[in-house]
C-alpha atoms as a printed R data frame, in Angstrom:
    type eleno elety resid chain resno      x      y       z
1   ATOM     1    CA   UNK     A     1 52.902 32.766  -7.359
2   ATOM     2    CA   UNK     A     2 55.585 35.774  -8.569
3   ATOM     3    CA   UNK     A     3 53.288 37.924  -8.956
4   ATOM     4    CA   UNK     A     4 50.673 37.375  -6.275
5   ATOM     5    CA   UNK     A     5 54.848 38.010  -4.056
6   ATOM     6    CA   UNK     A     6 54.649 41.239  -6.007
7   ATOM     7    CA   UNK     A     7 51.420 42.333  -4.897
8   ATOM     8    CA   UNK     A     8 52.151 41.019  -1.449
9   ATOM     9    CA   UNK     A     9 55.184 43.043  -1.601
10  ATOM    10    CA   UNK     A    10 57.001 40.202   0.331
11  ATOM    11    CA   UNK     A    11 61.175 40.519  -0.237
12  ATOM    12    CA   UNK     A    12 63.049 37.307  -0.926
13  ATOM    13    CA   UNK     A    13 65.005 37.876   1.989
14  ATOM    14    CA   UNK     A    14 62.068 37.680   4.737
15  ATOM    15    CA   UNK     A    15 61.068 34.292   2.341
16  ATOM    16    CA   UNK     A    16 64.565 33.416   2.742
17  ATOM    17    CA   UNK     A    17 65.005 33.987   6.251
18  ATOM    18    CA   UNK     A    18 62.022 32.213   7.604
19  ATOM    19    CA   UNK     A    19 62.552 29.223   5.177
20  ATOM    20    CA   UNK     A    20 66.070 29.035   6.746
21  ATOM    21    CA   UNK     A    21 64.484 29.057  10.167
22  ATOM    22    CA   UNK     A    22 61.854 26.910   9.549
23  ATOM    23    CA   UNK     A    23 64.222 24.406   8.111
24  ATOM    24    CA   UNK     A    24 66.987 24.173  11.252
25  ATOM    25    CA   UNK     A    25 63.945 23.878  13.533
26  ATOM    26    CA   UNK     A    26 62.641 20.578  11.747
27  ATOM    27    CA   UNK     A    27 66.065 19.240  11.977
28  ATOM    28    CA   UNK     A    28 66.977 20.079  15.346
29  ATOM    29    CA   UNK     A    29 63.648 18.269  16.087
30  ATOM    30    CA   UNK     A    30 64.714 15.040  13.860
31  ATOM    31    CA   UNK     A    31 68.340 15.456  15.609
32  ATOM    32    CA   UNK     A    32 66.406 15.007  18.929
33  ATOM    33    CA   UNK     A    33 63.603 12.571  17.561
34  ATOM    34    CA   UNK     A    34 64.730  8.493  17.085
35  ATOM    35    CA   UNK     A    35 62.550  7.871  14.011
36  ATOM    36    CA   UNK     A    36 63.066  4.363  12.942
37  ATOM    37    CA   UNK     A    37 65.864  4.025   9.915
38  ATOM    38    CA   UNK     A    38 67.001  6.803  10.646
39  ATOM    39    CA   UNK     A    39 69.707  5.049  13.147
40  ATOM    40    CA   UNK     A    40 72.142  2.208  12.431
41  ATOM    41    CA   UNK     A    41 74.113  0.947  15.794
42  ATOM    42    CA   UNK     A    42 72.789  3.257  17.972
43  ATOM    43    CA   UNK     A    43 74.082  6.686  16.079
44  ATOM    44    CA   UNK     A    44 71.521  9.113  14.368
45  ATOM    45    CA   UNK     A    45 71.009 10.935  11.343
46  ATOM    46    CA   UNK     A    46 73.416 14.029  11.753
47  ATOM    47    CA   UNK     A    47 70.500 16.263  10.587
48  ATOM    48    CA   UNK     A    48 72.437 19.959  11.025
49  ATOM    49    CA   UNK     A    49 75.109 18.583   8.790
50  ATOM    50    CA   UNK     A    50 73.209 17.558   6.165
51  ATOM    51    CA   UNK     A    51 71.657 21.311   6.261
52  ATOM    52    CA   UNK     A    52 74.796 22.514   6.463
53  ATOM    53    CA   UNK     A    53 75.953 20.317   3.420
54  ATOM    54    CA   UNK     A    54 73.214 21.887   1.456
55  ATOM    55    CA   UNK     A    55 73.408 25.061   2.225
56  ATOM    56    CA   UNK     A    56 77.620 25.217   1.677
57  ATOM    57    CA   UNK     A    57 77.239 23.504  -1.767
58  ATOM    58    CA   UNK     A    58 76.098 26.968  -3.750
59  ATOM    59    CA   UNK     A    59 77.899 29.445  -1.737
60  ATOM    60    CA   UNK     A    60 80.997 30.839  -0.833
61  ATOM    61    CA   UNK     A    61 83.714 29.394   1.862
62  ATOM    62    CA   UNK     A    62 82.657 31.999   4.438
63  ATOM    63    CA   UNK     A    63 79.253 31.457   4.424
64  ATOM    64    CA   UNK     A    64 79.618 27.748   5.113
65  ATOM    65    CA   UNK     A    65 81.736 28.264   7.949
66  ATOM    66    CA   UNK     A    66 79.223 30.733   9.251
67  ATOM    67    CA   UNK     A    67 76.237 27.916   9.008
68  ATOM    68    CA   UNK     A    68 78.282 25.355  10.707
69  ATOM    69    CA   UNK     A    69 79.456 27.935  13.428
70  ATOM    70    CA   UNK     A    70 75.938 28.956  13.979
71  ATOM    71    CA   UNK     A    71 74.189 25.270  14.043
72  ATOM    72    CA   UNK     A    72 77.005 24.002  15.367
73  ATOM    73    CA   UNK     A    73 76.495 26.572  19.082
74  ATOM    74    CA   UNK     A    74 72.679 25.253  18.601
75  ATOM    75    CA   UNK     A    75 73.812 21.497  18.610
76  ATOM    76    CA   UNK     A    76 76.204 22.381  21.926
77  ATOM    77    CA   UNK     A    77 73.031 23.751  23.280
78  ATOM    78    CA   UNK     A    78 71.125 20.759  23.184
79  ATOM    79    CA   UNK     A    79 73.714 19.088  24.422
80  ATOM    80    CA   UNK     A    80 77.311 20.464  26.249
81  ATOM    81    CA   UNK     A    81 79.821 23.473  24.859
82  ATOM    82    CA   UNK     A    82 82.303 20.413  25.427
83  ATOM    83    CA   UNK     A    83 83.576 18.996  23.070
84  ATOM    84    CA   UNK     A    84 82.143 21.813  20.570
85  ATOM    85    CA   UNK     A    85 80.066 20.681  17.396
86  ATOM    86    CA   UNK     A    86 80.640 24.506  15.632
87  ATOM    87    CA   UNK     A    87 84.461 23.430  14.862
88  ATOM    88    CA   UNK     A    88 83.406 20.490  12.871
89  ATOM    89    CA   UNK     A    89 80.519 21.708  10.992
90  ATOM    90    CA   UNK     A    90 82.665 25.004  10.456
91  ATOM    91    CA   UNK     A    91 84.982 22.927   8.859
92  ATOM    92    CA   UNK     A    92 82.520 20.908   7.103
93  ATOM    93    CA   UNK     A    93 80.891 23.632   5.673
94  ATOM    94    CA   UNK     A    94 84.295 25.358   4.099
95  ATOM    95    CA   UNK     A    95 85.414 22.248   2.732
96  ATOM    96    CA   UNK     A    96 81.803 21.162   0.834
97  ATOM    97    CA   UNK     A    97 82.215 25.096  -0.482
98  ATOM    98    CA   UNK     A    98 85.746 24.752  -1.873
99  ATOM    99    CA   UNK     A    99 84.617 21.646  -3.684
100 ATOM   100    CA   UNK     A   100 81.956 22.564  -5.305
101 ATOM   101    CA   UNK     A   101 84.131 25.567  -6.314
102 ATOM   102    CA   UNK     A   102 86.442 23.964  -7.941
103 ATOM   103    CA   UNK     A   103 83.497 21.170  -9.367
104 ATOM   104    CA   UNK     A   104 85.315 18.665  -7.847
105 ATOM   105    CA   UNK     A   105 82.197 16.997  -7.731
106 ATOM   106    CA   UNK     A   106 78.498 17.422  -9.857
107 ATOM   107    CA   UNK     A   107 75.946 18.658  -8.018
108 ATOM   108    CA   UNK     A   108 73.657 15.583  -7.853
109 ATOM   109    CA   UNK     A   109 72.219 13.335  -5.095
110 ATOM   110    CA   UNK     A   110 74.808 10.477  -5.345
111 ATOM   111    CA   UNK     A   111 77.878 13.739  -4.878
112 ATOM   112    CA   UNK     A   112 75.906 15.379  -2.440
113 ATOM   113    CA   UNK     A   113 75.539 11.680  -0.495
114 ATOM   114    CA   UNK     A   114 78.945 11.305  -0.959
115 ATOM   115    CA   UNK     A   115 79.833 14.982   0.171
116 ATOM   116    CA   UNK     A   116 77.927 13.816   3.378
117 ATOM   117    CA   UNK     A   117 79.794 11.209   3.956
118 ATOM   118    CA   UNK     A   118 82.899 11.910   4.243
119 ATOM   119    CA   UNK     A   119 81.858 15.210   6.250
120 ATOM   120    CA   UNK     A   120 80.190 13.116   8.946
121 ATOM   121    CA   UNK     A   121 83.422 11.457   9.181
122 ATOM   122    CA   UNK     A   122 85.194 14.718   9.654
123 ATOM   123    CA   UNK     A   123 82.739 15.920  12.224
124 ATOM   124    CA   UNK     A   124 83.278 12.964  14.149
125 ATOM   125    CA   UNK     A   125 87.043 13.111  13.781
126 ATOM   126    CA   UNK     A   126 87.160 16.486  15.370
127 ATOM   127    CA   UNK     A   127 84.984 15.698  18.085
128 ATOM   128    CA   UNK     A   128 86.789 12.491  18.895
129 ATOM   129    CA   UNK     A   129 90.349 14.716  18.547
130 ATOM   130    CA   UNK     A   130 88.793 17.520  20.786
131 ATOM   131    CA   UNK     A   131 88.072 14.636  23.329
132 ATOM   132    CA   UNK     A   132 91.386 13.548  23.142
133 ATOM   133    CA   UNK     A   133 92.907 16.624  24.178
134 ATOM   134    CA   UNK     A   134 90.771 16.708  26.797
135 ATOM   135    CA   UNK     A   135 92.412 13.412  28.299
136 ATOM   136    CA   UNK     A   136 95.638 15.019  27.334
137 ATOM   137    CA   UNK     A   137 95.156 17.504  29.572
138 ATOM   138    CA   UNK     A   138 93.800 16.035  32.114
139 ATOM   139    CA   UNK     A   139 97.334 14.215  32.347
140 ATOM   140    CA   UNK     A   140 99.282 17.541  32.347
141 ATOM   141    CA   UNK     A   141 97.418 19.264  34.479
142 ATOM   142    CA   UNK     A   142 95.940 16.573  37.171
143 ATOM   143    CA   UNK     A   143 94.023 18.781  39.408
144 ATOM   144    CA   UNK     A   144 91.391 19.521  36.691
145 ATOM   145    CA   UNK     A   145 90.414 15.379  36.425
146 ATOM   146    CA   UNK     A   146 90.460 15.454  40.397
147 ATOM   147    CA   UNK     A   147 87.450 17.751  40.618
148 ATOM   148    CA   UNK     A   148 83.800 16.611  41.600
149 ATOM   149    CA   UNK     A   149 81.496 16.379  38.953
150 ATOM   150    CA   UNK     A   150 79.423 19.101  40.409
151 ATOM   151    CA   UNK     A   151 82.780 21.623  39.362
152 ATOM   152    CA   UNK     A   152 83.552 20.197  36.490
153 ATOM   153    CA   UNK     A   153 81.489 22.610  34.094
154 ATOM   154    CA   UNK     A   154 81.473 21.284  30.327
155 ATOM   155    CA   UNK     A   155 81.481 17.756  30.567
156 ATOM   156    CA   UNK     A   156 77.936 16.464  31.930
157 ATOM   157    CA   UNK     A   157 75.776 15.654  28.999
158 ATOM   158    CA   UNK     A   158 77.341 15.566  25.525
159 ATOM   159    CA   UNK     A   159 78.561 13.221  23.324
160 ATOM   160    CA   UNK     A   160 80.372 12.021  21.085
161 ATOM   161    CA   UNK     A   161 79.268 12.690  17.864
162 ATOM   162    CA   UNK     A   162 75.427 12.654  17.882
163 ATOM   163    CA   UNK     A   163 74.566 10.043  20.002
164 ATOM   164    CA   UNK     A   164 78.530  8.406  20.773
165 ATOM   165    CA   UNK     A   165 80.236  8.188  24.322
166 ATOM   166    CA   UNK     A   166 79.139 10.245  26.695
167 ATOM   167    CA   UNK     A   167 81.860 12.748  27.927
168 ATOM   168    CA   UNK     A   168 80.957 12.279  31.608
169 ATOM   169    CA   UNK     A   169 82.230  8.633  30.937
170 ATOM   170    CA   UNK     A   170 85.814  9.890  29.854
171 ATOM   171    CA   UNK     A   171 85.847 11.967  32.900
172 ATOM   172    CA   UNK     A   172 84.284 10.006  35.923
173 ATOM   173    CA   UNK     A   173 85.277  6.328  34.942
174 ATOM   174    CA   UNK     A   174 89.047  7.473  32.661
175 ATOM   175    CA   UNK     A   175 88.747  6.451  28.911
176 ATOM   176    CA   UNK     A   176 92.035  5.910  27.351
177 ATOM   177    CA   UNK     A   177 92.972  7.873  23.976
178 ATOM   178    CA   UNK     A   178 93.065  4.265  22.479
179 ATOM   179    CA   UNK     A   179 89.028  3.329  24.214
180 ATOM   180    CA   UNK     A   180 88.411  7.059  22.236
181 ATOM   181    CA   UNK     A   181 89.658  5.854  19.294
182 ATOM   182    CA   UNK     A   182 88.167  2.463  19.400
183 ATOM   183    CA   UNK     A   183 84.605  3.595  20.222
184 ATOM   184    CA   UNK     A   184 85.462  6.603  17.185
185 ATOM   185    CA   UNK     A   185 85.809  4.239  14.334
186 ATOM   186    CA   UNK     A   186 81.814  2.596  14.502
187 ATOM   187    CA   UNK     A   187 80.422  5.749  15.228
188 ATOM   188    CA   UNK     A   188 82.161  8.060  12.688
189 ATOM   189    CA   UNK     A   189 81.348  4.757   9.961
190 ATOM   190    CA   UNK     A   190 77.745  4.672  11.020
191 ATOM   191    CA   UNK     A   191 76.707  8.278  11.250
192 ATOM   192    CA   UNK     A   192 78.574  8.881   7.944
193 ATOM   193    CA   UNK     A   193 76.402  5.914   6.155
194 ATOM   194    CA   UNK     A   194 73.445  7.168   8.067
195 ATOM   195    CA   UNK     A   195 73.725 10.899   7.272
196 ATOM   196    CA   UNK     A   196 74.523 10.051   3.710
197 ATOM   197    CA   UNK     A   197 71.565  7.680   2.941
198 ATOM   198    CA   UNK     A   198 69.013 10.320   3.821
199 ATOM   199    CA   UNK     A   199 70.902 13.389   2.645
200 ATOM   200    CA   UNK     A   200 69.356 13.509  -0.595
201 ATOM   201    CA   UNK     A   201 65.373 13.793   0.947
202 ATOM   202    CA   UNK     A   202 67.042 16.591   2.886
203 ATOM   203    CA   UNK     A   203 68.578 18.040   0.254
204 ATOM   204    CA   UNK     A   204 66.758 17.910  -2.395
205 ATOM   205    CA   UNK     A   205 63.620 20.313  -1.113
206 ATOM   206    CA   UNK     A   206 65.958 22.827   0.241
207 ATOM   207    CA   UNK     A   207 68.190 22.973  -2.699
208 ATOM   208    CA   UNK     A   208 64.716 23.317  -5.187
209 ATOM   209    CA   UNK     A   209 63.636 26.285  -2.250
210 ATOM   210    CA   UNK     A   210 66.791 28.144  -2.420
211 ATOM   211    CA   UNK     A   211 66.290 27.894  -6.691
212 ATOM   212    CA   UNK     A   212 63.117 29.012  -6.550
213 ATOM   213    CA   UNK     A   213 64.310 31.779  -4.305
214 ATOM   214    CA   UNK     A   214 66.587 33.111  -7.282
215 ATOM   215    CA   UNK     A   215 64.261 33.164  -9.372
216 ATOM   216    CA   UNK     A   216 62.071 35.551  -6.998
217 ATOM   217    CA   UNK     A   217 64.828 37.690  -7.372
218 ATOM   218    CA   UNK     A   218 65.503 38.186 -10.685
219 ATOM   219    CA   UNK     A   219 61.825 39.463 -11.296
């Protein structure tokens, strides 16, 4: 296989590149897909973490924020720009870098499950806080909750989390911070037990792909 690359005179990068393309297209398709055990109370597999997750555990802080930035924007795409998914995957994708930096963890599928977990939490977190201050706002500045849906720009289809309260529900019918909060703790606890349970079948051919990769390059 090296050498017929050689003779092909295909660069790791182009394999690379359409691998990593390939890849975030089959799980923005599973993130919009309800494939049975993949769910557990109504919440999905968080797919785009679980990339992100794999891709942050070999590489530098900078280029995990960059992967959670990027599928994050594609996640507010198929859904709203409010509340953001980039922030949280951003975050997640820093954080799984720094602690594989400092081998907090070993880089097997029970860390890498466990990695997930607690990232899915985080993800959810931020989304639920980001909602929050939304409602915050709203208090301080009245005139923006008195608007008809038809101005009110970011709030028509997302959710929260992957498949949590929908936004347009805090807006039109008034969710209290506490209601948030409530609705935050089963979906944070079942996407993280989700995500985490089929992490590992993500991660394991894209991790064994990205190996392969360095080999490629140091023909």
């Amino acid at each position: 296989m090296k050498d017929w690359l050689k003779l092909q005179g295909l660069p790791p990068i182009a394999l690379d590149g359409g691998a990593i393309a390939l890849s975030v297209l089959l799980c923005v398709m599973l993130l919009l897909l309800r494939i049975p055990g993949t769910e557990l109370a109504g919440v999905s597999t968080n797919w785009l973490l679980i990339w992100v997750v794999s891709w942050s555990i070999k590489r530098s802080a900078l280029e995990g924020a960059m992967a959670g930035l990027c599928l994050g924007w594609i996640q507010d795409g198929l859904t709203a720009p409010h509340p953001t998914h980039a922030l949280g995957l951003a975050l997640a994708g820093v954080l799984t870098a720094l602690l594989q930096k400092q081998r907090y963890l070993q880089e097997d599928f029970i860390s890498v499950a466990l990695i997930v977990f607690a990232m899915a939490v985080l993800v959810e977190t931020t989304l639920a806080l980001e909602i929050s201050l939304h409602i915050q706002l709203q208090d301080w500045l009245p005139t923006w909750a008195d608007a008809p849906p038809s101005q009110d720009p970011g709030f028509h289809s997302t959710t929260l989390g992957v498949q949590g309260i929908d936004s347009s529900t805090v807006d039109r019918v008034g969710l209290t911070l506490g209601e948030v909060w409530q609705h935050h703790q089963r979906i944070a606890l079942s996407s993280a037990i989700v995500s985490s349970l089929w992490a590992p079948i993500a991660y394991y051919p894209l991790n064994r792909w990205w190996e392969w990769l360095e080999d490629i390059k140091s023909i």
